[in-house]
C-alpha positions in Angstrom: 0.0 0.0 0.0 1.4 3.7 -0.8 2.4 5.9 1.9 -0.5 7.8 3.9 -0.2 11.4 3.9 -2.3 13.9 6.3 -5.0 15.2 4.8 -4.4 19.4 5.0 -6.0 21.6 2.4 -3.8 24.3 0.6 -5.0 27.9 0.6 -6.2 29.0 -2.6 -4.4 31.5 -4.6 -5.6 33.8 -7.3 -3.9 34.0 -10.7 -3.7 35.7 -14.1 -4.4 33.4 -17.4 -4.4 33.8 -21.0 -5.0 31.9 -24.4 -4.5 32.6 -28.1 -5.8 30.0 -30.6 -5.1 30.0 -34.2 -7.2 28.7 -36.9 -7.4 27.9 -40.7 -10.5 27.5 -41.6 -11.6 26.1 -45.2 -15.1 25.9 -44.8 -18.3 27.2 -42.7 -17.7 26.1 -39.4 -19.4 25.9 -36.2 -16.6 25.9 -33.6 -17.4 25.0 -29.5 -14.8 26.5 -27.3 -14.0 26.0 -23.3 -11.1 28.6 -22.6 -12.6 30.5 -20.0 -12.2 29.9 -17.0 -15.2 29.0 -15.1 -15.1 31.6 -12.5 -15.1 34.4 -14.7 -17.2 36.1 -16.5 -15.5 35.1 -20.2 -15.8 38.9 -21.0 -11.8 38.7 -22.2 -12.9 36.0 -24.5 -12.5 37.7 -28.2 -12.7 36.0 -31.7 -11.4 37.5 -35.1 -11.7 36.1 -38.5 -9.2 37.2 -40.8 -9.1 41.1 -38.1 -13.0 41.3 -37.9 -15.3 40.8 -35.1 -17.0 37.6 -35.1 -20.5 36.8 -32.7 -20.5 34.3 -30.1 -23.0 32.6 -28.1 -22.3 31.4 -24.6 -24.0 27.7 -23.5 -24.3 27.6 -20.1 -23.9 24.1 -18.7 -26.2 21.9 -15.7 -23.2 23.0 -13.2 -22.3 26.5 -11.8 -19.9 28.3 -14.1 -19.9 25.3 -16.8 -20.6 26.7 -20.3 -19.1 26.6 -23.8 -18.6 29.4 -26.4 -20.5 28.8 -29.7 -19.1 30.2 -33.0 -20.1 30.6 -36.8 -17.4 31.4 -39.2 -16.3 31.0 -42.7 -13.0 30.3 -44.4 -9.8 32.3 -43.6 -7.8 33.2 -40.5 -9.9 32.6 -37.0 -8.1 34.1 -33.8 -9.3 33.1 -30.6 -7.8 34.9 -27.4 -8.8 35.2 -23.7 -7.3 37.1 -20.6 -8.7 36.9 -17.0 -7.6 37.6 -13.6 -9.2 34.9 -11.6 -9.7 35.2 -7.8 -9.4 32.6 -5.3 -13.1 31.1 -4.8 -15.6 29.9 -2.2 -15.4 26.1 -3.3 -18.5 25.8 -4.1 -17.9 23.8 -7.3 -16.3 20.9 -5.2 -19.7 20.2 -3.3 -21.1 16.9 -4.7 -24.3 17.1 -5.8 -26.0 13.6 -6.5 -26.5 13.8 -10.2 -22.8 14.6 -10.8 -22.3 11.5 -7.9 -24.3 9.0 -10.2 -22.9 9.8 -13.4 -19.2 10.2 -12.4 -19.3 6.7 -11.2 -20.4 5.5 -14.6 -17.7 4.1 -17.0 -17.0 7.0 -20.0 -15.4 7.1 -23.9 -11.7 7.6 -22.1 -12.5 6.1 -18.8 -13.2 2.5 -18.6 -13.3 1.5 -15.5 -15.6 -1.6 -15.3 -12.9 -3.1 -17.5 -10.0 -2.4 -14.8 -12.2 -3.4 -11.7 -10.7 -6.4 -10.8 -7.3 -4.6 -11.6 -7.8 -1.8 -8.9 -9.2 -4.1 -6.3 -5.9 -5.9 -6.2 -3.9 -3.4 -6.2 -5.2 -0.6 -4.3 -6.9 -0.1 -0.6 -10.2 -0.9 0.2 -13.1 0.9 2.0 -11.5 0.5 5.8 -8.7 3.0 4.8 -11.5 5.5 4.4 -11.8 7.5 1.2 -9.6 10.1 1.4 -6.6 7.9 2.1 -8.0 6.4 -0.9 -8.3 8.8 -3.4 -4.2 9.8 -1.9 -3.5 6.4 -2.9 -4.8 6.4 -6.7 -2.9 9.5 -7.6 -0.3 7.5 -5.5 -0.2 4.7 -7.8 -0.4 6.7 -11.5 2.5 8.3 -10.1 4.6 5.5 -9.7 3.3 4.1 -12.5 3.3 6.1 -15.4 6.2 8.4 -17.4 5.0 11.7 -18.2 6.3 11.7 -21.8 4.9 14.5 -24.2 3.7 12.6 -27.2 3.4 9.2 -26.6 -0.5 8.6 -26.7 -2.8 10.0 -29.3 -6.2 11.6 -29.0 -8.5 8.3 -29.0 -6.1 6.6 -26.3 -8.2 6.0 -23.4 -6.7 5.0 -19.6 -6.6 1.3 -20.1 -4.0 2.0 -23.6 -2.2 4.4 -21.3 -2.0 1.4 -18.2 -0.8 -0.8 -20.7 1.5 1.4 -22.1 3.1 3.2 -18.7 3.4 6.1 -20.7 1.5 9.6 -21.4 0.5 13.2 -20.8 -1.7 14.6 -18.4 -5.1 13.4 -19.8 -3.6 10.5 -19.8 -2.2 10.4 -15.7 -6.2 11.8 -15.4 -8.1 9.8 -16.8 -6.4 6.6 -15.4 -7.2 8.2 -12.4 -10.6 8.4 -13.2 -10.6 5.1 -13.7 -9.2 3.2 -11.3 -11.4 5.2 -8.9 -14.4 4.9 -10.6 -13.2 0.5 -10.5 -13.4 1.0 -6.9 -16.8 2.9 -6.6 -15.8 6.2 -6.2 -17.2 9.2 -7.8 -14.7 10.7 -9.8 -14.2 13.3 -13.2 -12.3 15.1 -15.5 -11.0 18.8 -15.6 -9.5 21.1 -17.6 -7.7 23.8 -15.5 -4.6 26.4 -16.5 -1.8 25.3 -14.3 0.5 28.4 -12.9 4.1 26.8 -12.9 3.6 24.2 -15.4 6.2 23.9 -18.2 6.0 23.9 -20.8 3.2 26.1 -20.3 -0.2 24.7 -21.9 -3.6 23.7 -21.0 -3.4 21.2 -18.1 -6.1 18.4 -16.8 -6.7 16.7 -13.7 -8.9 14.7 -11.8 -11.3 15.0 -8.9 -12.0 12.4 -6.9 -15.8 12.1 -4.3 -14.2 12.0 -0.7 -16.7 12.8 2.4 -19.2 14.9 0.4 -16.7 16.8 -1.8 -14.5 17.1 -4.7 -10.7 16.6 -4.2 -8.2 17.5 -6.8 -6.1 14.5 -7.8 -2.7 15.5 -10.2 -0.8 12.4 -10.0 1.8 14.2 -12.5 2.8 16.4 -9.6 3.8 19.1 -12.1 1.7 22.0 -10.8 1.0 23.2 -7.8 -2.9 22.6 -7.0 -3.6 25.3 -5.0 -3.4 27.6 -7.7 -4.7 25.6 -10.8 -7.9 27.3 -12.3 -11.4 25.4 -13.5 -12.1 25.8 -16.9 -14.3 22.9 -17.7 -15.6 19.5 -15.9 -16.4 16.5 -17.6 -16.6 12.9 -17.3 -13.1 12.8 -19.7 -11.2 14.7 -22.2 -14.6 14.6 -24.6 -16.6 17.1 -22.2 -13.8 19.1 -21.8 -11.7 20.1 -25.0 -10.7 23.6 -25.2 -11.8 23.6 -28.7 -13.9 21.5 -31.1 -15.0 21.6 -34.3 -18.9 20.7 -34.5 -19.4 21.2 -38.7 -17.0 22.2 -41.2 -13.4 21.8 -41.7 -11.3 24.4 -39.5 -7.1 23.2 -38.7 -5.7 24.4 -35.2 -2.5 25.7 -36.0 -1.1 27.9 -33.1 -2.0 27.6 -29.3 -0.3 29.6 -26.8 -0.8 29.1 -22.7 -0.3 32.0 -20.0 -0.9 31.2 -16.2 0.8 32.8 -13.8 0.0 32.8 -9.6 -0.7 36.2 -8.0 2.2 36.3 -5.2 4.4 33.3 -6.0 3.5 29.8 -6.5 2.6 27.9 -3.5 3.6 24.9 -1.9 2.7 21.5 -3.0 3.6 17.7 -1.5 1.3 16.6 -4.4 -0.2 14.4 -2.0 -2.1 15.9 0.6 -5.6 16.6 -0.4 -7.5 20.1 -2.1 -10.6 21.4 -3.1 -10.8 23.1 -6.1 -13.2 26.2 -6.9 
């Protein structure tokens, strides 16, 4: 069994975070984006096709904050760019409601967990240790078992590829987190955050995992300090979240540029020792 950790929250901290996408389109399109960060208000969201204007429409989602950004364009040049100081907030996000409980335990495209159930109940603790030690002890176990190596899994690997493989990115070390808990009964989902400190800088996921009636933020790549990372979307995998997708038409990401940086310094992080995250 991995070593136990206390469980101590982290104080939140608030940060400054940016995006700039790039797009050729060659035909209409109908574009769904998820950049904003889900505490703000997406008013520094901005699109441009070939240096004019061009309308969105927000979709809010079943959860607070959750929404996408709808857009119509035709061929040529599409910029997409966002900029938002986000403040530390309440953590009301991590409260569990039921519906989120019941379909967060169900298996998902990327997250198969009934196929890994007898898996994780060999190799990870049981109900006595409590669930918090138990959600410590799945990000525990991607840790030690997966190499974060940028480029080694494709878009339609899912966690049991990635478990085979011992290999991937942070999708990947999520949604075998999602998984494993998930084998072992445990609410858990997916969610794409900017990460102050990561590097190289980019969009960044990680999981949360149901402990005692909340939410706890699980990043078994230990590569950013959780205390500061900021929700953008929540899924049950990568295919709820995506920071862009293309619905109709043809449209070619060519460019994508990160910014995410913590107001007052970075703080500290064992990467083991539970958080919330608002």
């Amino acid at each position: 069994m991995p070593t136990q950790h206390p469980i101590e929250p982290a104080a939140r901290t608030g940060a400054s975070v940016s995006a700039q996408l790039t797009f050729w389109v060659t035909q209409p399109s109908l574009l769904s984006l998820q950049v904003a960060a889900a505490a703000d208000d997406g008013s520094g969201l901005r699109a441009d096709l070939d240096g004019r204007p061009v309308a969105m429409q927000e979709v809010l989602g079943p959860e607070p904050g959750a929404r996408q950004h709808l857009l119509r364009c035709g061929p040529g040049e599409l910029s997409i760019s966002y900029s938002a100081t986000v403040l530390p907030g309440s953590g009301a996000a991590s409260r569990v409601l039921e519906a989120d409980r019941l379909m967060m335990l169900r298996p998902s495209r990327f997250c198969a967990s009934d196929r890994l159930a007898d898996y994780a109940a060999t190799r990870l603790p049981g109900p006595e240790v409590g669930a918090l030690a138990r959600a410590q002890s799945i990000g525990q176990y991607v840790n030690a078992h997966l190499q974060y190596v940028i480029g080694s899994t494709g878009p339609t690997d899912d966690a049991v590829d990635v478990l085979l493989a011992g290999r991937g990115v942070c999708r990947d070390f999520a949604h075998l987190v999602v998984t494993l808990a998930r084998a072992l009964g445990m609410a858990a989902r997916f969610v794409a955050v900017y990460a102050p400190g990561l590097s190289p800088m980019d969009f960044h996921a990680v999981a949360e995992v149901e402990a005692d009636g909340a939410w706890h933020v699980v990043d078994a790549t230990r590569l950013a300090p959780r205390a500061s990372l900021v929700r953008i979307a929540t899924g049950r995998d990568a295919a709820d979240t995506s920071f862009a997708t293309t619905v109709q038409g043809v449209a070619t990401l060519v460019d994508v540029r990160v910014g995410a940086v913590a107001d007052g310094g970075l703080p500290m992080d064992d990467g083991v020792a539970l958080t919330l995250l608002s």
